[in-house]
OpenMM code with the backbone's topology and positions (N, CA, C; nanometers):
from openmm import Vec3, app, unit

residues = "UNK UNK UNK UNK UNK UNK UNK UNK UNK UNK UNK UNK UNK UNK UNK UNK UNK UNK UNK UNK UNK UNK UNK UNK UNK UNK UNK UNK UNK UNK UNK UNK UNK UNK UNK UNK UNK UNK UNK UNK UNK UNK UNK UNK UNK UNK UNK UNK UNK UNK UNK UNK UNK UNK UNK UNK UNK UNK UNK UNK UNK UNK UNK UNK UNK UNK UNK UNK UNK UNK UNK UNK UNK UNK UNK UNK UNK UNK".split()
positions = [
    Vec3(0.8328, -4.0485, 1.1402),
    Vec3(0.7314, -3.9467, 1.1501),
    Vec3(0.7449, -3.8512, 1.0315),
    Vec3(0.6407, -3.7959, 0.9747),
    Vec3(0.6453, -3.7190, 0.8567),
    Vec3(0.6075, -3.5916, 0.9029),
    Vec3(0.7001, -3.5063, 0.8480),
    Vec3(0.6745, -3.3606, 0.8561),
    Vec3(0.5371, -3.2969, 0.8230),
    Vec3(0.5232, -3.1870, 0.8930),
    Vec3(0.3561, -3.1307, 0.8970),
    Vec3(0.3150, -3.1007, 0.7178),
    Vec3(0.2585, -3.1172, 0.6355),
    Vec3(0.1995, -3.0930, 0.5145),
    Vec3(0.2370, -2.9298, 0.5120),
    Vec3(0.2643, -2.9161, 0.4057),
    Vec3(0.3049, -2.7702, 0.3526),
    Vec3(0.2498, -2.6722, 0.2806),
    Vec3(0.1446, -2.7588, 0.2148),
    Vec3(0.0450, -2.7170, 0.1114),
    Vec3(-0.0485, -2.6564, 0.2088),
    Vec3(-0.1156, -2.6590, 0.2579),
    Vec3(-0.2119, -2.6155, 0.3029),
    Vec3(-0.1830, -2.5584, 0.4656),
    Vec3(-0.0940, -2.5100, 0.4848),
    Vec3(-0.0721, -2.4655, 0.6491),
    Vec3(-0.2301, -2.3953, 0.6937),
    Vec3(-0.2744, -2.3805, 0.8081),
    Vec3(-0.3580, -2.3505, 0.8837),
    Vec3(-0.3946, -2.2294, 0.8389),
    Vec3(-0.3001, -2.0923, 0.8243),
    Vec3(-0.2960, -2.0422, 0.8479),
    Vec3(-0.3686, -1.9755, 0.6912),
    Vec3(-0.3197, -2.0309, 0.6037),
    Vec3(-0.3806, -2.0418, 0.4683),
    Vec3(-0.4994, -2.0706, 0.4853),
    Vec3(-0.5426, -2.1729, 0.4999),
    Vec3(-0.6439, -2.2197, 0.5178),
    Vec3(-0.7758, -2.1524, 0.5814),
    Vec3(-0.7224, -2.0734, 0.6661),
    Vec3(-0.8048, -1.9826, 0.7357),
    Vec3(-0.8379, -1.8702, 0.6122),
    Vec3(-0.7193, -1.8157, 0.5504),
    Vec3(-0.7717, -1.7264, 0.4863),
    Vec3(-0.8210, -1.7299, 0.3691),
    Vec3(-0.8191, -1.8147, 0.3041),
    Vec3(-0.8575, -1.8777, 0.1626),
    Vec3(-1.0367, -1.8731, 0.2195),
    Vec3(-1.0693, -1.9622, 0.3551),
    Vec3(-1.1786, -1.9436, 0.3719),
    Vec3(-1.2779, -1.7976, 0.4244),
    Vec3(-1.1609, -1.7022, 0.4240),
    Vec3(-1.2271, -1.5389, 0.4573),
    Vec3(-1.2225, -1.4759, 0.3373),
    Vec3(-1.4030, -1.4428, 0.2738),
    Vec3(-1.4294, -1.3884, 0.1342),
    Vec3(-1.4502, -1.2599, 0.1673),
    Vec3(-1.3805, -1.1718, 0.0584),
    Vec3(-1.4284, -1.0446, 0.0650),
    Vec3(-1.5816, -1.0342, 0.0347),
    Vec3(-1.6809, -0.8833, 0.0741),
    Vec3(-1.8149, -0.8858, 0.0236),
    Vec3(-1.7425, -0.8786, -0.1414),
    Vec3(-1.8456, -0.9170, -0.2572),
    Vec3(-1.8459, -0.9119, -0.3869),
    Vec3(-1.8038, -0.7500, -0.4365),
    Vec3(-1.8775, -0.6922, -0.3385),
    Vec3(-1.8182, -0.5358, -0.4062),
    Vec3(-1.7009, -0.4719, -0.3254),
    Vec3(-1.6231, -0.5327, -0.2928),
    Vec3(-1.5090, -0.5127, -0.2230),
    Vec3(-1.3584, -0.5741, -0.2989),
    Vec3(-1.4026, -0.6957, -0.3799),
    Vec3(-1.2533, -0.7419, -0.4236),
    Vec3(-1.2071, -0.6692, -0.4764),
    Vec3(-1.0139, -0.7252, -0.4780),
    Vec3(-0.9498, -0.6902, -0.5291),
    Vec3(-0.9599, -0.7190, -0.6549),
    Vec3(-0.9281, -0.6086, -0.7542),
    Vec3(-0.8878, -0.6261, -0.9145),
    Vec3(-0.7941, -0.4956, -0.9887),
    Vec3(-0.7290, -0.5669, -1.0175),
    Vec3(-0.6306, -0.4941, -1.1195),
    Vec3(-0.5353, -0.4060, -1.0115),
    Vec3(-0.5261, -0.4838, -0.8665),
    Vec3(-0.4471, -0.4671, -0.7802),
    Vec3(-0.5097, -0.3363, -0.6862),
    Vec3(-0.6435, -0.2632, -0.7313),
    Vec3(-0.6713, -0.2094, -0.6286),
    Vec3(-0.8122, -0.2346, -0.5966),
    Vec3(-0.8738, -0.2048, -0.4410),
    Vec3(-0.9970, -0.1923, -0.4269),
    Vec3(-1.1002, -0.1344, -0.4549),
    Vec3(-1.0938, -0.0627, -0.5211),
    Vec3(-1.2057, 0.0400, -0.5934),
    Vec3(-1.1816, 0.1026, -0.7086),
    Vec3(-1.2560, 0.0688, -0.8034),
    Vec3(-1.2128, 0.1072, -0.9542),
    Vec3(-1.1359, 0.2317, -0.9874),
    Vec3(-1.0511, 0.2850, -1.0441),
    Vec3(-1.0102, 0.3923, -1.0830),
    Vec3(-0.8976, 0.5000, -0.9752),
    Vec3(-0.9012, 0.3866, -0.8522),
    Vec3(-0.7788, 0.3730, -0.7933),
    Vec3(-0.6385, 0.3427, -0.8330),
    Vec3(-0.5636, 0.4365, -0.7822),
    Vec3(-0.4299, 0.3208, -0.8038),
    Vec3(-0.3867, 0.1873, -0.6901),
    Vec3(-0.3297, 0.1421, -0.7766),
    Vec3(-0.3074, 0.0194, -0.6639),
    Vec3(-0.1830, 0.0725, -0.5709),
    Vec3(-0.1264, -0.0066, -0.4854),
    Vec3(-0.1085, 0.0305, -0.3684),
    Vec3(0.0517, 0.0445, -0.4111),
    Vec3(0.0905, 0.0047, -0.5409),
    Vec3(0.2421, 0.0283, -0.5793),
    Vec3(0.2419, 0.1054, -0.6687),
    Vec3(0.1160, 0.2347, -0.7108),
    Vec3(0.1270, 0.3124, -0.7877),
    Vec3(0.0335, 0.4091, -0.6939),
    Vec3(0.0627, 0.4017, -0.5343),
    Vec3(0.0044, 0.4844, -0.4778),
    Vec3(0.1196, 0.5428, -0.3903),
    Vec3(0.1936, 0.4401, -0.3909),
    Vec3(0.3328, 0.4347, -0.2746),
    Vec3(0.4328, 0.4982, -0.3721),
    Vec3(0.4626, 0.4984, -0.5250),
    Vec3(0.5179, 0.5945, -0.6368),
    Vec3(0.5130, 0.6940, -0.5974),
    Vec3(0.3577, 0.7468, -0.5916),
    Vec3(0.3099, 0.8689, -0.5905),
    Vec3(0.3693, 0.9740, -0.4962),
    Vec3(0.3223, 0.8969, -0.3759),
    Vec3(0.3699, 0.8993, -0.2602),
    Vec3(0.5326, 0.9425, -0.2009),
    Vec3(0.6349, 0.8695, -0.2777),
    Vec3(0.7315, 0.8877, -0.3021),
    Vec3(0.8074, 0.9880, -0.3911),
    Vec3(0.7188, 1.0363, -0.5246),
    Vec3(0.7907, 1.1380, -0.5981),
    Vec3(0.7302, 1.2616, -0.5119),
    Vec3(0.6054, 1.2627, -0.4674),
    Vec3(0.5653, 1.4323, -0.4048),
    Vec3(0.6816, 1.4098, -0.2691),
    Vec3(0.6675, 1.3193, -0.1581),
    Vec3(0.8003, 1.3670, -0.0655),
    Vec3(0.9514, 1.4015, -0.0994),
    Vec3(0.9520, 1.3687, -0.2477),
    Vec3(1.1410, 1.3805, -0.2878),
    Vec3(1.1142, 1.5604, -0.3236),
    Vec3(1.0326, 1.5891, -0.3903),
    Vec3(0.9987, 1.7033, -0.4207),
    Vec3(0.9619, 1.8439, -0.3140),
    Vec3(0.8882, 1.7334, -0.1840),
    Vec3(0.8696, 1.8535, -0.0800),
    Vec3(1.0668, 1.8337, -0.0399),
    Vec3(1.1515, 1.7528, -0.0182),
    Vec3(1.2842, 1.7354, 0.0507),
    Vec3(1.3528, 1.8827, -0.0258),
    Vec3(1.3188, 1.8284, -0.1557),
    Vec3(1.3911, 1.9412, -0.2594),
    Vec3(1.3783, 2.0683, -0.2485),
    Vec3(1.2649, 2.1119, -0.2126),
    Vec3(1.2251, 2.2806, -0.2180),
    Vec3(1.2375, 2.2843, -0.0663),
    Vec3(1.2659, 2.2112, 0.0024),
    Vec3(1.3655, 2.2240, 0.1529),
    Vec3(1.5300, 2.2289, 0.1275),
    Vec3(1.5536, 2.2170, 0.0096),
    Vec3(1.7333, 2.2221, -0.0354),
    Vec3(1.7787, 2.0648, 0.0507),
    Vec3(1.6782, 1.9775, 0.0277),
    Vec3(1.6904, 1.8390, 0.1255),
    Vec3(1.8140, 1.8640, 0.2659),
    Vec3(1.7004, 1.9420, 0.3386),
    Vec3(1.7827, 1.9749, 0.4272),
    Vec3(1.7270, 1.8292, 0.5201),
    Vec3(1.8654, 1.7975, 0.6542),
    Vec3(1.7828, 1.6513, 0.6978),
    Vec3(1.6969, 1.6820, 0.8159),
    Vec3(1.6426, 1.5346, 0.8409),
    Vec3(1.5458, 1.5538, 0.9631),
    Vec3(1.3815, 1.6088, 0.9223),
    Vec3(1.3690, 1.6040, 0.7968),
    Vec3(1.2443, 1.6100, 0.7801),
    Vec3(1.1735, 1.5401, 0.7175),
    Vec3(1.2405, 1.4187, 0.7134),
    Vec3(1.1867, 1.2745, 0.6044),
    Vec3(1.0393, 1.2615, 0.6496),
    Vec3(1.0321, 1.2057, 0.7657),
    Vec3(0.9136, 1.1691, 0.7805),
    Vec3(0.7954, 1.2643, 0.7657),
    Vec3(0.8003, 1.3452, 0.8259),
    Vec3(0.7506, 1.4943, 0.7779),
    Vec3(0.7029, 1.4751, 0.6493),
    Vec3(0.7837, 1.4811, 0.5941),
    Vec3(0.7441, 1.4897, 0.3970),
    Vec3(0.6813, 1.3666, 0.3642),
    Vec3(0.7277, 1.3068, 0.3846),
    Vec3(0.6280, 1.1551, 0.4012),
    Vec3(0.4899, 1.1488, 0.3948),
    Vec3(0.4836, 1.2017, 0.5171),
    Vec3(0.3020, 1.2101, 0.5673),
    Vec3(0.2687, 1.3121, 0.5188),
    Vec3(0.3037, 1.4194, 0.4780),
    Vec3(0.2274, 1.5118, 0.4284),
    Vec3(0.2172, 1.5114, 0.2533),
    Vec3(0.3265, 1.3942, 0.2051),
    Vec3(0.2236, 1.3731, 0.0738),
    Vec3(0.2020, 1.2458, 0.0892),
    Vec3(0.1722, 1.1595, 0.1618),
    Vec3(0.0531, 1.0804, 0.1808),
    Vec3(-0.0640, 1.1528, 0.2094),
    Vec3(-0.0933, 1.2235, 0.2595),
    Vec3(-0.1904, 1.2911, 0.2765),
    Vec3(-0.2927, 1.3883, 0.1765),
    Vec3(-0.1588, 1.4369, 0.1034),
    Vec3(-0.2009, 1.4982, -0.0296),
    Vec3(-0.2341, 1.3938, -0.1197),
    Vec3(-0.1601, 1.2821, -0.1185),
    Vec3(-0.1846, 1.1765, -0.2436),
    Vec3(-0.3648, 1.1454, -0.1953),
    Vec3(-0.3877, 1.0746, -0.0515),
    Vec3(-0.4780, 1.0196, 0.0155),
    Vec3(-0.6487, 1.1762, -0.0335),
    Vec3(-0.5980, 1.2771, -0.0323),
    Vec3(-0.7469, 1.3607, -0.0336),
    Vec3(-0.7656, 1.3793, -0.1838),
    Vec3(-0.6113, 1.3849, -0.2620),
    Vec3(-0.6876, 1.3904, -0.4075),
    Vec3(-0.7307, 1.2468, -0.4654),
    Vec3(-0.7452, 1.1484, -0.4184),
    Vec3(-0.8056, 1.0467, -0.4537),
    Vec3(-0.8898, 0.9795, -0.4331),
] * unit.nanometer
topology = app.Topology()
chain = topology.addChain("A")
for resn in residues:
    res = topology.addResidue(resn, chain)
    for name in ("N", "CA", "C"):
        topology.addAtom(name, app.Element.getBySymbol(name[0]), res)
């Protein structure tokens, strides 16, 4: 008996056949022009929370906190 084909699992297959609308693809890693993509959004993201930790004297227990609140800042100026 031969093992299930590898190339093409189902699951692929399914999504290869789900098209974005034309004005929706991805390019240059983000969805909408003049965006950053999602690893120069998650940067972003990351230097404003080290910065809110800091002017807290990175005191702990407020990671997540800082987190979401410059996601949030990153998320309205863009």
């Amino acid at each position: 008996m031969e093992p299930p084909s590898r190339k093409n699992p189902p699951a692929l297959q399914s999504a290869a056949a789900t098209q974005l609308p034309a004005g929706n693809r991805i390019t240059s890693g983000s969805l909408v022009r003049g965006s950053p993509s999602w690893i120069e959004r998650h940067e972003l993201i990351s230097q404003l929370a080290y910065y809110k930790a800091q002017q807290r004297g990175f005191a702990p227990g407020h990671e997540w906190e800082d987190w979401f609140a410059a996601e949030r800042e990153v998320t309205e100026s863009g």
